[in-house]
C-alpha positions in Angstrom: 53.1 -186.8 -74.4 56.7 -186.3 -75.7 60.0 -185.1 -74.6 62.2 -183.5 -76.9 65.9 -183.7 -76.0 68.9 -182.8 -78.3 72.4 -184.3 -78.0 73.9 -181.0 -76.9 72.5 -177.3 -77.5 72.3 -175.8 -80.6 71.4 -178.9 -82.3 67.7 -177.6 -83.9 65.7 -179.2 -80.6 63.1 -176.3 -80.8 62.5 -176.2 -84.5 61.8 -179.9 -84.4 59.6 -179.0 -81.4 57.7 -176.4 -83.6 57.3 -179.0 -86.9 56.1 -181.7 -84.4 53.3 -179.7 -83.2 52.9 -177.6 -86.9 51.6 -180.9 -88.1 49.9 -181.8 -85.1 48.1 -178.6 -85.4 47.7 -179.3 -88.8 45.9 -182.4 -88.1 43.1 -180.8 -85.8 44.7 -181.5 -82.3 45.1 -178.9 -79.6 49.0 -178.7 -78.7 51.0 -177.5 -75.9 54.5 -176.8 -75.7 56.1 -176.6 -72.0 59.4 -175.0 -71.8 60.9 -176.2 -68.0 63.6 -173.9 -67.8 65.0 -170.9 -70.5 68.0 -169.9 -69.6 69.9 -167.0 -71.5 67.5 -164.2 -71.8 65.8 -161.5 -69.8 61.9 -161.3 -68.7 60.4 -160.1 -71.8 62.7 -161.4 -74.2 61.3 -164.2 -76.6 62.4 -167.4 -75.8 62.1 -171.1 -77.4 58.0 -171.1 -77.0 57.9 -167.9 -78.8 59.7 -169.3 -81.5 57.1 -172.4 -81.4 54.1 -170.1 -81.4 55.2 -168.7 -84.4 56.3 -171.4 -86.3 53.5 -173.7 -85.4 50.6 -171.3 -85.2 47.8 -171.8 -82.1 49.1 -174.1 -79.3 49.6 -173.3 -75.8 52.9 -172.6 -74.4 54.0 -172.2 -71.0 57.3 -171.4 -69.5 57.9 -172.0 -66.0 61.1 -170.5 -65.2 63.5 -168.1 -66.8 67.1 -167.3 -65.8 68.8 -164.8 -67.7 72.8 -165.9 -67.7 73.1 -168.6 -71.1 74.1 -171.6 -68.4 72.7 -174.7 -67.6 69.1 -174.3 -65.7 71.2 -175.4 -62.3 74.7 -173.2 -63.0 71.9 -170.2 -64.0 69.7 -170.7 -61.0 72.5 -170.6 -58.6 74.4 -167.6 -60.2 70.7 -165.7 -60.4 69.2 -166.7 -56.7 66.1 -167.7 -58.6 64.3 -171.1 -57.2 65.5 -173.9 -59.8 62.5 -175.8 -61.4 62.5 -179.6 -60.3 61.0 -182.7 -61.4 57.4 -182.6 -59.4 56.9 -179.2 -60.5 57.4 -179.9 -64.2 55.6 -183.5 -63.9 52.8 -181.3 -62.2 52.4 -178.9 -65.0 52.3 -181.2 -67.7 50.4 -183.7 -66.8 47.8 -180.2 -66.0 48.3 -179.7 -70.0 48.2 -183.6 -71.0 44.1 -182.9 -69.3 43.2 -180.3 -71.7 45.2 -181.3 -74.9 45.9 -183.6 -77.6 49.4 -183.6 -77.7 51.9 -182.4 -75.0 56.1 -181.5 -76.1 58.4 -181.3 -73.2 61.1 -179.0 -74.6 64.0 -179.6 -72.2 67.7 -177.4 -71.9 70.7 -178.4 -73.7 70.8 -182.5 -73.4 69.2 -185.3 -71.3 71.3 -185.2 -68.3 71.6 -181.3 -68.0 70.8 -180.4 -64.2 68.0 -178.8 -63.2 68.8 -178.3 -59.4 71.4 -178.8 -56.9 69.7 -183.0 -56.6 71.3 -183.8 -59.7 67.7 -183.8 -61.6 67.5 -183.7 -65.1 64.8 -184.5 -67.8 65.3 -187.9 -68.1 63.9 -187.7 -64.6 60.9 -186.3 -65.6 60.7 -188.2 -68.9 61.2 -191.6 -66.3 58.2 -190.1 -64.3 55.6 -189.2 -66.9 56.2 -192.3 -68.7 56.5 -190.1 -72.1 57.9 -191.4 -75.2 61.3 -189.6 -75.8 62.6 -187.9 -78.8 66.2 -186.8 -79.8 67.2 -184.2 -81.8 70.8 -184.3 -83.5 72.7 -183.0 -85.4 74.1 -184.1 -89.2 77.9 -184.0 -89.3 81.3 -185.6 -88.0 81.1 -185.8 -84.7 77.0 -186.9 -83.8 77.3 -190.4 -83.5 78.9 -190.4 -80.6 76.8 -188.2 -78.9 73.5 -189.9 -80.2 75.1 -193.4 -78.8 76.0 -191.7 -75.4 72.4 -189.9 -75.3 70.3 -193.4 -76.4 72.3 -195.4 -74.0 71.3 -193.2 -71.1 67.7 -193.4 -72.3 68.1 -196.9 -72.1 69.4 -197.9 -69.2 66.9 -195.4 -67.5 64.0 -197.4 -69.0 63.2 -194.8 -71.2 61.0 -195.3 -74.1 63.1 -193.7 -77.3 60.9 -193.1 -80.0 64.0 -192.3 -82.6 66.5 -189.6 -83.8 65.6 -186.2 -85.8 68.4 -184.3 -88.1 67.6 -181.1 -86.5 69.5 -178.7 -89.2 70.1 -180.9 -92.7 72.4 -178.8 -94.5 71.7 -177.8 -98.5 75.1 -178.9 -99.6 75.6 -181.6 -97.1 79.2 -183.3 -96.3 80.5 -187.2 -96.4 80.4 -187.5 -93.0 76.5 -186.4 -92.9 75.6 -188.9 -95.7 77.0 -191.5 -94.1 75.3 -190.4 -91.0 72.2 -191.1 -92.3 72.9 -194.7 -92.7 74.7 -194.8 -89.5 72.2 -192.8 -87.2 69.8 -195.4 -86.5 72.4 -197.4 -85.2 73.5 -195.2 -82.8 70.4 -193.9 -81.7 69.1 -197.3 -80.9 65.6 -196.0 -83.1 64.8 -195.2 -86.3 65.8 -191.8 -88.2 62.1 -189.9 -87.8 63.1 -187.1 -90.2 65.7 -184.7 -91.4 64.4 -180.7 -91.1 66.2 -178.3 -93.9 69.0 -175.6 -92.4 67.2 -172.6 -91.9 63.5 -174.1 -91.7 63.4 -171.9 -88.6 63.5 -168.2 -90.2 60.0 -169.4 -92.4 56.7 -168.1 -92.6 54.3 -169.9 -91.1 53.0 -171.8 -94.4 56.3 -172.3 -95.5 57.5 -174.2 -92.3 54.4 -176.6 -92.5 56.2 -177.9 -95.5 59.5 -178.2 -94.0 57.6 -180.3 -91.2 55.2 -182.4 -93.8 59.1 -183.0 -96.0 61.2 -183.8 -92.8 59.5 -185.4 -90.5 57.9 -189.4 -90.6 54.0 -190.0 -90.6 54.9 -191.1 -86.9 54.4 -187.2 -86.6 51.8 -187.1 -89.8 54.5 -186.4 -92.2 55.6 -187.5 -95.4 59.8 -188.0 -94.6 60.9 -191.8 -95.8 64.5 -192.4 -94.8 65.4 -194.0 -97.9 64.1 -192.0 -100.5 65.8 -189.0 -98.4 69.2 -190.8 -98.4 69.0 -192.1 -102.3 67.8 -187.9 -103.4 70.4 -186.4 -100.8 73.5 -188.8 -102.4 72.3 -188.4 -106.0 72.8 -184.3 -105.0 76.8 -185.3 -104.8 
């Protein structure tokens, strides 16, 4: 079972979610993808599983709430009167999933520490609770580290079990301050760099994004990403 948390939204958290379970499915295992809380869109809109589904092909999703004003889950819930989603009930349905799969990806909203309810929860909560390995998604330029050092120190001190850090959108004609990220990523994210997915993996067919997942992500996933290589090709490009 594995959470997926980015540093803050926007940072490519469910197109790493889709090439971790492309290349699961890949592999032969059955995959689900649980989506705790989408905030942002109506009911019948596609939301952040859809966008798994068809990116990774056959694996189960399930979302358990949706609000539709682009907030965190608690902010959303309380502008919308919807129930918020809490830690039991997403332990609950996971570990319903974790019986009848392979694989498991938690999907949270936004960051580690986003709330879910009025309590204060958030996923590292639920993380805590399911004993799942955590992985971060982040993002390549000026600015990351910080975020990535704030993020793994949480994890940390929660007694969290951090897997490593994913580039969630590598750019095609990337910067100084995201080639030196590579070498300083790590660092901050108290793990090692698990892989680097190409800017715009997302809009891909289906056959095409298998190779963006096999290219950027580690064989910890069943891919074919090595840090060094990637840092050595991606400086030569300068």
């Amino acid at each position: 079972m594995l959470v997926m948390t980015g540093t803050g939204t926007g940072v490519g958290k469910t197109v790493a979610t889709a090439a971790v379970a492309a290349l699961a499915v890949e592999a032969g295992q059955k995959v689900a993808v649980l989506k705790p809380a989408q905030t942002g869109l109506q009911p019948g809109e596609p939301g952040d599983v859809d966008d798994v589904l068809r990116l990774a092909g056959p694996v189960t999703t399930r979302e358990l709430v949706r609000f539709p004003d682009p907030l965190s889950p608690e902010a959303a819930a309380r502008r919308s009167g919807i129930e918020p989603v809490g830690p039991a009930e997403i332990s609950k349905a996971a570990s319903e999933l974790d019986e009848t799969h392979d694989l498991v990806l938690i999907e949270g909203a936004g960051g580690l520490l986003v709330r879910f309810d009025s309590y204060g929860s958030t996923l590292a909560d639920v993380a805590w609770s399911l004993g799942a390995v955590v992985v971060m998604v982040a993002e390549a330029g000026l600015g990351t580290l910080n975020a990535t050092a704030l993020t793994a120190e949480v994890a940390t001190k929660r007694g969290l079990n951090l897997a490593g850090v994913i580039i969630g959108s590598w750019p095609s004609e990337p910067d100084l301050a995201a080639l030196s990220n590579l070498e300083d990523l790590p660092t901050a994210a108290r793990g090692p760099l698990l892989g680097a997915l190409a800017a715009g993996a997302g809009t891909a067919t289906r056959s095409e994004f298998l190779d963006y997942a096999r290219n950027g992500l580690s064989p910890w996933f069943g891919g074919e990403f090595d840090p060094e290589c990637f840092a050595g090709s991606a400086s030569a490009q300068k």
